[in-house]
Each structure stands twice: as C-alpha cells, then as structure tokens.
C-alpha positions as a printed NumPy array, in Angstrom:
array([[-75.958, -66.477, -46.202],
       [-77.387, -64.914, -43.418],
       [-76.78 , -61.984, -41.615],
       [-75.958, -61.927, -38.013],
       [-79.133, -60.356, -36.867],
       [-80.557, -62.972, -38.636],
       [-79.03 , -65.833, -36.94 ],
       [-79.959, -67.801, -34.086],
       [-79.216, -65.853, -30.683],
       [-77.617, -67.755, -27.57 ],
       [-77.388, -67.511, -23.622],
       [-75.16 , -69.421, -21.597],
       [-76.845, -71.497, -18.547],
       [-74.952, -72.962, -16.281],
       [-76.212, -76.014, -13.68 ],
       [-74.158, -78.492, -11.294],
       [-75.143, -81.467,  -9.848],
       [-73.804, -84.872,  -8.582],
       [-74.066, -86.635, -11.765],
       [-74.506, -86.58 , -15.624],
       [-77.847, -86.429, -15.503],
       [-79.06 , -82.86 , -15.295],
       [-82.29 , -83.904, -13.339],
       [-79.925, -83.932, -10.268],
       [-78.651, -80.572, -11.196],
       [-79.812, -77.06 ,  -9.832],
       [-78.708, -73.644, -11.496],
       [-75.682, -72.311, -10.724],
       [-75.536, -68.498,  -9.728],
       [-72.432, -67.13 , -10.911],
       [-70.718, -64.393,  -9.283],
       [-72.413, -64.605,  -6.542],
       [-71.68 , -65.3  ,  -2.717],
       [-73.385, -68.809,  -1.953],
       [-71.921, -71.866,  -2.52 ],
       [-73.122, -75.067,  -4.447],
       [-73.149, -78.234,  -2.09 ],
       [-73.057, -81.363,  -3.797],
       [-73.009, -85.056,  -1.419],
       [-72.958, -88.051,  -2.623],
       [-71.527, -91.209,  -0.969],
       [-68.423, -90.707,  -2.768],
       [-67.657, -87.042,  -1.188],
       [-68.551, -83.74 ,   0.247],
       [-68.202, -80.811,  -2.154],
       [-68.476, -76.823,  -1.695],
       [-68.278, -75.402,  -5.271],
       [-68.372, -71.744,  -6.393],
       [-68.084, -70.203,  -9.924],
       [-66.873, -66.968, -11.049],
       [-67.013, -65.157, -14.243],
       [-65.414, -62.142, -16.173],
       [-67.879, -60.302, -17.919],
       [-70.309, -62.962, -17.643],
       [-74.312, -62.165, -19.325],
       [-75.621, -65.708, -18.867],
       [-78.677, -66.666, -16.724],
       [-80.041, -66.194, -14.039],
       [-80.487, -62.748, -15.613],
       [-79.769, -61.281, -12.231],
       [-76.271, -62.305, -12.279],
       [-73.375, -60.156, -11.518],
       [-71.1  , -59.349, -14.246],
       [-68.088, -60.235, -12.113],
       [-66.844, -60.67 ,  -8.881],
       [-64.197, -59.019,  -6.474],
       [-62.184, -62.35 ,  -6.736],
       [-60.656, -61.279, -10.14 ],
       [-59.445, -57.942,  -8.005],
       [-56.696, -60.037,  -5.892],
       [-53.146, -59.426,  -6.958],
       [-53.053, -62.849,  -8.083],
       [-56.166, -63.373,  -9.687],
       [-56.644, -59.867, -11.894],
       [-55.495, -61.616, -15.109],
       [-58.086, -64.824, -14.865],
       [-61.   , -65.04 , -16.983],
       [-62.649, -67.428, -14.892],
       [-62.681, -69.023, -11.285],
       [-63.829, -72.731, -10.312],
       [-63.129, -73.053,  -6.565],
       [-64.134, -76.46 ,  -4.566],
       [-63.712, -77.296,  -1.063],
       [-63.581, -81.548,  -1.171],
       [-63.9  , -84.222,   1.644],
       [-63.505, -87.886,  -0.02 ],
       [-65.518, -90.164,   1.87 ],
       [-62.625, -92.705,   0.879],
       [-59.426, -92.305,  -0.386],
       [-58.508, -91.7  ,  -3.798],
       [-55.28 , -92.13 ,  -5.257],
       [-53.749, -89.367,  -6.173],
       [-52.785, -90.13 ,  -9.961],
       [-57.037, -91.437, -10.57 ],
       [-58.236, -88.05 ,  -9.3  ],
       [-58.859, -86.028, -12.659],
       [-60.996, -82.843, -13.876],
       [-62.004, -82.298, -17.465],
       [-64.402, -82.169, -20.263],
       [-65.975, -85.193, -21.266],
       [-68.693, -85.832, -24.184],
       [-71.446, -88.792, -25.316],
       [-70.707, -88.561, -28.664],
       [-68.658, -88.167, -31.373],
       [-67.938, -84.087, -32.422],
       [-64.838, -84.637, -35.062],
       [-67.431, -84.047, -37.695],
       [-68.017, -80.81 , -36.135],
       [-64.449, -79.527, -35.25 ],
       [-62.975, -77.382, -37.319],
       [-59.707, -77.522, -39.029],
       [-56.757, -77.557, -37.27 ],
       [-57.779, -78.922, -34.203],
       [-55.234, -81.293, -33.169],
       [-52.713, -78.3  , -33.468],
       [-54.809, -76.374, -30.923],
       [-54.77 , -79.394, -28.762],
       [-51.22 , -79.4  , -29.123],
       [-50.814, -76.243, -28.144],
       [-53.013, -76.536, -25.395],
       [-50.422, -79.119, -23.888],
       [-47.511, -77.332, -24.386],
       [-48.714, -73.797, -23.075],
       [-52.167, -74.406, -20.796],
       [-51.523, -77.938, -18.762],
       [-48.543, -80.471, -19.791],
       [-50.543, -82.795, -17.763],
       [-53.433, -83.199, -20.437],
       [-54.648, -86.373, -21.904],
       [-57.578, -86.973, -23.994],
       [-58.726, -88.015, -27.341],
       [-60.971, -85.312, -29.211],
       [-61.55 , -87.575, -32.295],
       [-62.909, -90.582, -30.166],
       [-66.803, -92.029, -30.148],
       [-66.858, -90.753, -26.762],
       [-64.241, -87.732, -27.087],
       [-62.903, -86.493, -23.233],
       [-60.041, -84.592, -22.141],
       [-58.824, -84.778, -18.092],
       [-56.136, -83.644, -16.219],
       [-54.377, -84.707, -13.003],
       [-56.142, -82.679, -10.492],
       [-52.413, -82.253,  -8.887],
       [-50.58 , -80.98 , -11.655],
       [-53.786, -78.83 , -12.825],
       [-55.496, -77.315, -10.597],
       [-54.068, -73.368, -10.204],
       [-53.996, -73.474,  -6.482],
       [-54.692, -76.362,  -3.935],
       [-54.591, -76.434,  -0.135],
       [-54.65 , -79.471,   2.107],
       [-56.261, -78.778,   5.141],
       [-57.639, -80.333,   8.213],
       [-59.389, -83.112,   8.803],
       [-62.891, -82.803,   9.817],
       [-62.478, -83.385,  13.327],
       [-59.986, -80.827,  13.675],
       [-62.325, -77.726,  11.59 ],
       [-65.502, -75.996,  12.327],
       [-67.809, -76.366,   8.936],
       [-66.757, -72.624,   7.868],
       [-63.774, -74.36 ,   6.793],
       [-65.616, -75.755,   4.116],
       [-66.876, -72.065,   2.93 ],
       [-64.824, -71.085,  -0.087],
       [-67.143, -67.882,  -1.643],
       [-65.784, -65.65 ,   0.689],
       [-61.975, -66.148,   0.844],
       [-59.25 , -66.397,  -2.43 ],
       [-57.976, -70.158,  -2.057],
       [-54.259, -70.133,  -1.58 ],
       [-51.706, -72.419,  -2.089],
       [-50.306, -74.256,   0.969],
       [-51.61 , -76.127,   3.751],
       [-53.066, -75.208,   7.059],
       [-53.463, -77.701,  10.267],
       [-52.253, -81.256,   9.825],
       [-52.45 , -80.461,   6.136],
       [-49.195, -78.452,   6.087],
       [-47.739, -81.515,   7.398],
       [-48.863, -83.464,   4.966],
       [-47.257, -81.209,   2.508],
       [-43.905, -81.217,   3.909],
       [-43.802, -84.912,   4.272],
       [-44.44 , -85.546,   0.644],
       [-41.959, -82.401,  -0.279],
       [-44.181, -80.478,  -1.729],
       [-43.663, -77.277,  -3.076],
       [-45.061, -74.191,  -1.538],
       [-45.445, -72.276,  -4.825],
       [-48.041, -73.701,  -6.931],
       [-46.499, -73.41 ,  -9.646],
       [-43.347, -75.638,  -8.82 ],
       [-45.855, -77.613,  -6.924],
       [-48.033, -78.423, -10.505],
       [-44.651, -78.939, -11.972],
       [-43.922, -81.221,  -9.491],
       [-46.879, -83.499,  -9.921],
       [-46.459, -83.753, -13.579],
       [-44.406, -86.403, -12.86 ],
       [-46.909, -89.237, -12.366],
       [-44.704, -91.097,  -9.601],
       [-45.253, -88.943,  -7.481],
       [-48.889, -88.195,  -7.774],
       [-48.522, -92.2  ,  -6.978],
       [-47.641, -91.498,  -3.536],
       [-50.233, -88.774,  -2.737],
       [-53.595, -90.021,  -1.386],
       [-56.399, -88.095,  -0.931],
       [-57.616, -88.934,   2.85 ],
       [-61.101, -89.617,   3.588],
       [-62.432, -87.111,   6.237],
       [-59.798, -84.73 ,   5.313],
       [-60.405, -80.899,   3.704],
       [-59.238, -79.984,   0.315],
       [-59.44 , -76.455,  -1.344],
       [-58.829, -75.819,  -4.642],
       [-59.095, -73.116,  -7.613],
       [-59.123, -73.947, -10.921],
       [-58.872, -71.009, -13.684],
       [-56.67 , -69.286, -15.939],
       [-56.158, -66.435, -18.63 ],
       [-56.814, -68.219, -21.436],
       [-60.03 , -69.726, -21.259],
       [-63.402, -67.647, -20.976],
       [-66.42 , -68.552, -20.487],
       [-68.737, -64.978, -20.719],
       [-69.681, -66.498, -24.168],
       [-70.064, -70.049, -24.352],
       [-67.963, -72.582, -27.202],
       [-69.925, -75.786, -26.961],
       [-68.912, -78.969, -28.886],
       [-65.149, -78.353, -28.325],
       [-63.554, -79.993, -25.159],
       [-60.6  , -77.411, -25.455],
       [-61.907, -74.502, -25.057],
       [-59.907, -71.796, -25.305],
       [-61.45 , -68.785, -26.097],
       [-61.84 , -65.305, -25.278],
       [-65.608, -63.625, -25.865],
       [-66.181, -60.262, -26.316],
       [-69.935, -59.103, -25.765],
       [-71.901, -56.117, -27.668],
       [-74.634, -54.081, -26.354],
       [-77.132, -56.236, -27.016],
       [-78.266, -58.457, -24.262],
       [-78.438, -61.718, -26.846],
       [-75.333, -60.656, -29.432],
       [-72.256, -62.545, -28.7  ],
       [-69.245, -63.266, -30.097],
       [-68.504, -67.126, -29.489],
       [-64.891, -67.116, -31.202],
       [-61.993, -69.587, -29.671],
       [-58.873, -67.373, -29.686],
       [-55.444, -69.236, -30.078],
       [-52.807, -67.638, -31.583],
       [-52.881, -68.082, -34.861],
       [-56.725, -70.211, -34.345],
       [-59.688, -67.739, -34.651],
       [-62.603, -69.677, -34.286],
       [-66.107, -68.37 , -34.652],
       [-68.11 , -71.131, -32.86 ],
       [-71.666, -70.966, -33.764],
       [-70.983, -71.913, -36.826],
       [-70.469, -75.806, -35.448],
       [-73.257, -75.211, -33.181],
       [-76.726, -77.676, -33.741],
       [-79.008, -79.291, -31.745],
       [-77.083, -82.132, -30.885],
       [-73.441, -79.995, -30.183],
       [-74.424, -76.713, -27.636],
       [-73.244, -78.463, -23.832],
       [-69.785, -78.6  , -22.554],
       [-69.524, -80.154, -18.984],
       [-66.918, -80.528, -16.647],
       [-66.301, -83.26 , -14.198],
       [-64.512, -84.132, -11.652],
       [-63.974, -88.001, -11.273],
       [-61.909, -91.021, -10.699],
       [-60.92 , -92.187, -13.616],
       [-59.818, -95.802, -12.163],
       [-63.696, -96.585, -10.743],
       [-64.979, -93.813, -12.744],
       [-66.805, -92.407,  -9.389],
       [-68.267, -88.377, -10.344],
       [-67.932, -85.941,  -7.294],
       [-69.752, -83.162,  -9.411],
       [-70.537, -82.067, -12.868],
       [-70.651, -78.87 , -14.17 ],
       [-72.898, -78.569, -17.32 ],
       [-72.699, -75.164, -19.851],
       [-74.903, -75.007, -22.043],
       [-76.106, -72.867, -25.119],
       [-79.745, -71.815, -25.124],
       [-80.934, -70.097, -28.147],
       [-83.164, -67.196, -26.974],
       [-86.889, -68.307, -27.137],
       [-85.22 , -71.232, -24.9  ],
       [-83.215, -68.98 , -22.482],
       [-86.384, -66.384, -22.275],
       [-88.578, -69.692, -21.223],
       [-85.712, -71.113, -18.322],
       [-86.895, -70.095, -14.733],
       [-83.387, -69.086, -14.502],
       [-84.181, -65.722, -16.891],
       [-85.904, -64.483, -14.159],
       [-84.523, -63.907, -10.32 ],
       [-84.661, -67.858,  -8.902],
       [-86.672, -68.737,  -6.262],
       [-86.179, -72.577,  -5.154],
       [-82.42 , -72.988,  -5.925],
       [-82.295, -76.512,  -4.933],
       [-82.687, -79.385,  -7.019],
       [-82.709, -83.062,  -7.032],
       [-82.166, -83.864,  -2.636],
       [-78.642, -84.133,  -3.714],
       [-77.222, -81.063,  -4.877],
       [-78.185, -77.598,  -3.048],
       [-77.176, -73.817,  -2.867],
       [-76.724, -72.655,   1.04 ]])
C-alpha cells in the first residue's frame, strides 16, 4: 500500500457561475471582500463565500474571515451568503439549494451511507430530500426551511444597489422595508430558527412567493460541514478537515459520529467535484452554481488561480465587482 507521502496530493478550487457548465464560471475568492454577481434572465444574484481555515486556491486567499467572529456565527465552519432578485416569481415550495451529480457514485460510497443520510435528516435539515443511490444522485432542500438566516427586503424601487452588497454586513434574520411586512402577513417567525421550523411544513412554503423585483438575503452555513479540505463524490458532506503544515497534506475525512470517513480513498478521475445549486426544481431554472473541486497538485500548481488572479471575470455572465 502506499504511504501518504506517496499518494496523490489535492487542492480545493472553487468557481461559480450561472450554469453547469464551468465555461460560464469565474474563480471564486474566498474570504475575501468582493462579491460574485451572477445575471441571468431568471435572477439577479450577489454571492459571497467564506471559509474556516481554508488553503485552497487562489493561493492568496485568506485563511478566514471576520464573519466567523460575530456572536452568532463563531461556531460555523463555513458561510454561503446571497443577495437574490427573481426576475419572476417562484413559488416558494420549488425554490431549493443542494448538491446535485451526472452520474452514478453508489459504487463509490462507502459503507454505511444511508445511515449518515439519515442522520443528516434528523440532526442537519429535516427538510432534506434526495436520492444518493440514483443514476443521477441529488440532494435539495427547501430554501425556507434551510437556509440559516433569510431576510426579505425591499423591492428594487424602494433600495439603492448597496442593498444588494452582502460581503460587508452579517445577514440577519428578519425583514427590513416592505419586506417586514411581508413577514408579518404570512406570520412568520422572527427567530430563524422557529422560522425554518415553520417552513418545514410544506403548506406553508405553498403560500410564500418569491416576488419578482423584490430583495432577498440569505446565509447558508453551519457547524457541521467544512469545507477547508474538500470530500468530493459524496452529496452529504459532512465533514470536518484538519490541515498539517504542509501546503498540499490534507486530511479529507467526513466526521459523523460514529462515521469516520477518509475520503481520498473514493476519490478518481471521474468522482473529485461537488457543486451546489440553487434552482427551481418545478422548471428546473439554475440561479447559480457553485462548483468544488479536487485538483491533484501538478493540476492546482498549473490553475491561474495558484497565483494572485488578474481578470476575475468569466463568461459575460458571471463577474466579481
């Protein structure tokens, strides 16, 4: 068998764009203070990406970022903060974000799987559903009942475009301008996390619409997933990475109770990308993807994101201002 030093060497890359295919995609800088603009004709979207202890590319990334210093953030492991304008409405119950693959992995997972899944439900999001095993394997939740904290605001008309600028503030559950209203008309909880519990119940993310023209903010992290080391191939992620000294050693392990898993051992060619997207999952319209994927080192040293990026726009759709 061979050792460790031996093995292949990996470095996470990270890239966002309006659609699955990663030509539209630009690199994401993590930790840092710009935001990702994505437009497409489905919707407006301000995304930013934070990461505990994070040594992926661009090289020049900081490790982490003051957002994990805010009373309520200091136990996350990772941030995922959007500021959203539909350009139509979108029901609220169709309105899902998740991990979604092209093929099959249940070759590749390892035992025990479906128990971590399980577990996933019970103590991450009740408001999971997905199918690991399938051709196409996916798991989404209900933005609503998911998301860690979500604000309705304004609606265009009524905000000056700073509105849309999420690097720079801690999103915070509530509403502000007409949004508040729309909150107490629908009874919606202030704390988010009666509000999550709230929407679990799928009648009443029935009622909720997301208005065209109208501001959204939202974070989206937790505790119990990390992402400093990457765990491609499994949908669920839960993990928590530690890194050594060396700028290429990393420990990809899942960490469940009980479910150790040291991921680069299911890790090929075909298995070393994990995306997330945000989509309707009645008309199946994307408003973004995030894409994380493995490198092995020759690969990573090659990127132009291993050295300090220059043109950080990509594809006319997708840009960092």
């Amino acid at each position: 068998m061979a050792s460790r030093e031996s093995g292949p060497q990996y470095k996470l890359q990270i890239t966002a764009g309006p659609t699955y295919d990663t030509s539209t995609h630009t690199i994401v800088h993590v930790n840092t203070d710009s935001n990702l603009c994505i437009e497409t004709e489905h919707a407006k979207v301000n995304l930013c990406l934070r990461i505990q202890d994070y040594n992926g590319l661009p090289d020049s990334s900081p490790r982490t970022h003051a957002h994990f210093s805010h009373p309520t953030r200091i136990n996350d492991q990772y941030s995922l903060a959007i500021s959203f304008v539909p350009k139509k409405g979108i029901a609220g119950n169709d309105l899902v974000l998740g991990n979604d693959l092209d093929r099959p992995i249940r070759d590749r997972l390892p035992p025990g799987s479906s128990y971590a899944f399980k577990f996933i439900k019970w103590w991450v999001d009740p408001g999971l559903e997905g199918d690991i095993y399938a051709d196409q394997p996916y798991i989404y939740g209900p933005c609503l009942s998911s998301w860690n904290y979500f604000r309705v605001c304004g609606k265009e008309d009524e905000t000056e475009n700073s509105d849309m600028e999420i690097h720079e503030a801690v999103v915070e559950e509530g509403g502000e301008g007409s949004g508040q209203a729309v909150r107490e008309e629908l009874q919606i909880p202030e704390d988010n996390g009666l509000r999550q519990k709230f929407f679990l119940d799928e009648q009443k993310r029935k009622v909720f619409e997301f208005e065209p023209g109208r501001v959204y903010k939202a974070d989206f992290g937790n505790p119990y997933i990390g992402f400093s080391g990457m765990i491609s191939s499994f949908p669920f992620l839960l993990e928590r990475p530690s890194y050594v000294k060396s700028n290429w050693e990393a420990d990809f392990t899942i960490r469940i109770p009980g479910f150790p898993v040291p991921v680069t051992k299911y890790i090929d060619e075909k298995n070393h990308e994990l995306r997330y997207i945000l989509k309707n999952k009645s008309n199946g319209d994307i408003y973004f993807v995030v894409l994380f994927t493995l490198l092995m080192q020759k690969e990573a040293q090659a990127e132009p994101g291993a050295e300090p990026p220059k043109d950080e726009s990509a594809s006319g759709e997708a840009e960092v201002d």
